[in-house]
C-alpha positions as CSV (number, residue, x, y, z in Angstrom):
1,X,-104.2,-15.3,-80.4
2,X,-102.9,-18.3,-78.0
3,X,-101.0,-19.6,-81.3
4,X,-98.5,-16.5,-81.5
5,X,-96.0,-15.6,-78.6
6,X,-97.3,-11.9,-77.3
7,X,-94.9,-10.0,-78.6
8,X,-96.4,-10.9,-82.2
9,X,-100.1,-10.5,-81.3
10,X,-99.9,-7.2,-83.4
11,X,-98.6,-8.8,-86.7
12,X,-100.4,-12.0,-86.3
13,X,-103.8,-9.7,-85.8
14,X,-103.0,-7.4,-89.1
15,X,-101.6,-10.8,-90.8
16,X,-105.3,-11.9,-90.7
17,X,-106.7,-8.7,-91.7
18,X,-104.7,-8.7,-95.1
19,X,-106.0,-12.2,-95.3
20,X,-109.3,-11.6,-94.4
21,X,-109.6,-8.7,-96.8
22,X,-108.1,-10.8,-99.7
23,X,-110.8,-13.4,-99.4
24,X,-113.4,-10.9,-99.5
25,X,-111.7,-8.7,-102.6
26,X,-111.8,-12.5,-104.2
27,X,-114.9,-13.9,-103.4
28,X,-116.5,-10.6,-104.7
29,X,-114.4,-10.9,-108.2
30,X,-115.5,-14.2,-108.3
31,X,-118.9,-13.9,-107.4
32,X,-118.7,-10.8,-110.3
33,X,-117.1,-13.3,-113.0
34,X,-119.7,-16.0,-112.8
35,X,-122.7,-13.7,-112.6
36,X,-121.5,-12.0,-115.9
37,X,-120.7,-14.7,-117.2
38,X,-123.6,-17.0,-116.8
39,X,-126.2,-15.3,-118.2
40,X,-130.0,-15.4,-119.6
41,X,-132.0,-13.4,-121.4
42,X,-135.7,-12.6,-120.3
43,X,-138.3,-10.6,-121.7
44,X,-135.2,-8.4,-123.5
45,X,-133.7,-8.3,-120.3
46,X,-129.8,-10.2,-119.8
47,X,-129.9,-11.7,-116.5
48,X,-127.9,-13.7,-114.5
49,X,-128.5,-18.2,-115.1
50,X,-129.8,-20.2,-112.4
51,X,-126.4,-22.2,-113.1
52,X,-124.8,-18.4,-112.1
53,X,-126.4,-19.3,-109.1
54,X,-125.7,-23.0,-108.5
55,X,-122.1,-22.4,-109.6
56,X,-121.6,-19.6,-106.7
57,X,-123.2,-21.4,-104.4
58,X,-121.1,-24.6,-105.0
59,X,-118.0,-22.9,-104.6
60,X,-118.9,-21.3,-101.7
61,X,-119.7,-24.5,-100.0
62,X,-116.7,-26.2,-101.5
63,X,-114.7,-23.3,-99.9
64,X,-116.5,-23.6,-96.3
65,X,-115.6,-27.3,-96.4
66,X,-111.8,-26.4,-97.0
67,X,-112.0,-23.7,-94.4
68,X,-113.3,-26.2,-91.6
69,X,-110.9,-28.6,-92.7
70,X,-107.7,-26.6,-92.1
71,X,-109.4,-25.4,-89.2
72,X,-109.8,-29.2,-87.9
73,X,-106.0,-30.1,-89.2
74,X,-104.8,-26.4,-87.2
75,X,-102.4,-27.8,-84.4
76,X,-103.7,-26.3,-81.3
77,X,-101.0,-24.2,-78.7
78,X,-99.7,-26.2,-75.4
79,X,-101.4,-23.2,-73.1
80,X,-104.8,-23.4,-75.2
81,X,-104.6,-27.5,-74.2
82,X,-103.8,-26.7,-70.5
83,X,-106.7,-24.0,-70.4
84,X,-109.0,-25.9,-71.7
85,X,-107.9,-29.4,-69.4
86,X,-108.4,-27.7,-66.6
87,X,-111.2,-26.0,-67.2
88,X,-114.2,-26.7,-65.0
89,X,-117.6,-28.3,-66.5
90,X,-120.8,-26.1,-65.8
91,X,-123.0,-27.7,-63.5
92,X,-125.8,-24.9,-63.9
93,X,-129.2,-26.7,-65.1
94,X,-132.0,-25.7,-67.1
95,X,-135.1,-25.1,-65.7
């Protein structure tokens, strides 16, 4: 929330609701979709492929790499920088 002036906390906050909620509606469509439409059949019994599989999982990856990315290229706010300049090291040690 250091990215939004305070008066906008609330909108920014149900901005990333609604996005985070879309992802999920998404991802479970998807998910659906490939499941379905990959399929097998064993022992009389239609199943979801191993390439069902390998597909989701690929694309979930693919979509985690994305995420970090634009959360790498995400320009950062001036008082997050200053917090975290003058922030003091720990100097606690493991015993």
């Amino acid at each position: 929330m250091d990215a939004v002036p305070p008066a906008e906390t609330a909108a920014a906050n149900s901005l990333n609701t609604l996005m985070r909620m879309l992802g999920t509606s998404s991802c479970s469509s998807f998910v659906a979709a490939i499941a379905t439409g990959l399929t097998t059949t064993v022992a009389g019994e239609l199943l979801p492929a191993a390439s069902a599989y390998t597909v989701i999982y690929l694309a979930a990856a693919a979509a985690a790499l994305l995420g970090a990315a634009l959360a790498a290229l995400t320009p950062r706010s001036a008082a997050a920088d200053a917090s975290a300049a003058t922030a003091e090291p720990s100097t606690a040690r493991a015993a």
